[in-house]
N, C-alpha and C positions, 0 to 999 in steps of 0.2 A: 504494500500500500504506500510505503513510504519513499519507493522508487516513482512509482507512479506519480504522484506529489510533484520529487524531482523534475520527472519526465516533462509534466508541464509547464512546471515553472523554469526548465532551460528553453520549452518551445515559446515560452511567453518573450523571456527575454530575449531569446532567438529570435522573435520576430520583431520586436524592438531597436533591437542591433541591425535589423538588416533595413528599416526604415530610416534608422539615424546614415548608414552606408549609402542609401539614397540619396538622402538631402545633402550630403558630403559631395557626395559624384556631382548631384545637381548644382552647390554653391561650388568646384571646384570649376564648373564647365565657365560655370556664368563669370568667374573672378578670369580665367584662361582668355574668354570672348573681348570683355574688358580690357584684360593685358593687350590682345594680340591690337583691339580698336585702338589704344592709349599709343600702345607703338608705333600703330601705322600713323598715328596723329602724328606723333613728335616727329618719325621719320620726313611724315609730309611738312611739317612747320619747319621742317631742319631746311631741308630742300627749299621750301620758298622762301625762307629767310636767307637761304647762302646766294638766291637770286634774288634777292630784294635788298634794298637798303639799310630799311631798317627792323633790323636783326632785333628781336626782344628777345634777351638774355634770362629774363627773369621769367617767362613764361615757360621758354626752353625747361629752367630750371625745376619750373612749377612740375610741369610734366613730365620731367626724372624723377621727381620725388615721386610723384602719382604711380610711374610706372615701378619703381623701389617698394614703395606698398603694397603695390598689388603684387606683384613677383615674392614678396615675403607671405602674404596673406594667403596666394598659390600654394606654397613652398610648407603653410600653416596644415594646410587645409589636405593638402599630400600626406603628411605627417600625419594629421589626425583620420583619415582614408586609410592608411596603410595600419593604424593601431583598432579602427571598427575594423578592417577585412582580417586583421589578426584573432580579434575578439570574437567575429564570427564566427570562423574556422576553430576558435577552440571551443565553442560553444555547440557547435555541428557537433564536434568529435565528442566530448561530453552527450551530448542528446545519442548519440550511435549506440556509447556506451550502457547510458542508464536503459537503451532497449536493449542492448544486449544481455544486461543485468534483468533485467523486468523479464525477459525471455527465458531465461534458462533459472529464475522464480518458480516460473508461472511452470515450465518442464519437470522442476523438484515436486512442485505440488500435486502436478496430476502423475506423478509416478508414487507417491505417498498416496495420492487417492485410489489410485489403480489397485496396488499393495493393500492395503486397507480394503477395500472392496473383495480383493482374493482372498483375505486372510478373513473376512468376516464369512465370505460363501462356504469356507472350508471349512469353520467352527461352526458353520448352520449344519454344514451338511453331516459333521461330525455327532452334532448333536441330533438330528431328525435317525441319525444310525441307532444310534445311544436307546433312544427313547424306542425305538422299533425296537430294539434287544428287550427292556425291560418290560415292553408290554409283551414281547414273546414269553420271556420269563414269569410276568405277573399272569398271564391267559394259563400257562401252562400248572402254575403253583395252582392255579384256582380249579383246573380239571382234575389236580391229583389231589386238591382239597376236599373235592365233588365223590370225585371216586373213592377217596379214605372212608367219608361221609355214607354212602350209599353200602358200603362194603361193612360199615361197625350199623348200619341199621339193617341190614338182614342177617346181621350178627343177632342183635336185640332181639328182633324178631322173631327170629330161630328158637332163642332162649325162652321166648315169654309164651313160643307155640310151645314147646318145648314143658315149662311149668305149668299149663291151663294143659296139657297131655296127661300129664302124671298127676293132676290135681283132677280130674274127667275123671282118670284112672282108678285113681282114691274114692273119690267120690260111687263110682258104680261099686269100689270091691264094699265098702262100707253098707251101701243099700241092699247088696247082697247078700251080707253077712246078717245083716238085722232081718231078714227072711224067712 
């Protein structure tokens, strides 16, 4: 979860970096357009000043200056282009990692789930055996229980035919006797 997190908050700033890398490229073109118009100015002010008489020194100068600014503000703005396109690319590389980190997460956990899943089917199926055995056993206890049962009452029976026989028996020799 906490990759994840990462994951977006490097895409967030990843796309932030690459819209500041924009406006860099775009103020670097416009300050480049600037230079290249300020030079063709001076170039052309040089030229018609070196055909013309009167030369203005101090405009000339204006215009070194102007083109010195911009050539440093260029030179800025390069500098700070070349530090977003470095920030980006480590930020790319960062976002590659944290998927590649969130990827092989996400691989641990469906092999833990997989595992888990086999390991529960096996202890199901261990136990659905289990429980067939015991009800084989408890069916079987209960038939020899039946049978024990059924076996000591025609025992009983036997016995109490058995005393109402010899008590019949008594009975007629006695009736007999009193005759």
């Amino acid at each position: 979860h906490d990759v994840v997190l990462e994951l977006n908050a490097a895409h967030k700033e990843s796309e932030f970096v690459h819209k500041r890398l924009r406006k860099l490229e775009e103020d670097l073109d416009s300050f480049k357009q600037k230079n290249t118009e300020l030079t063709e100015e001076l170039q052309k002010k040089s030229g018609e000043m070196n055909e013309s008489d009167g030369f203005d020194w101090n405009h000339l100068l204006e215009l070194e200056e102007q083109v010195k600014e911009l050539t440093a503000r260029v030179k800025d703005l390069e500098s700070q282009l070349e530090t977003v396109r470095l920030e980006r690319d480590r930020l790319e590389k960062e976002a590659r990692e944290l998927e590649i980190e969130r990827e092989e997460e996400r691989r641990i956990v469906q092999e833990a789930l997989d595992e888990a899943t086999a390991e529960k089917e096996a202890i199901q199926a261990r136990f659905e055996k289990d429980f067939e055995k015991l009800r084989t056993v408890n069916t079987d206890r209960e038939q020899q229980l039946l049978d024990d049962f059924e076996w000591k009452l025609r025992e009983v029976e036997q016995a109490c035919k058995r005393r109402l026989d010899e008590k019949e028996k008594f009975a007629k020799q006695r009736i007999k006797a009193a005759e």
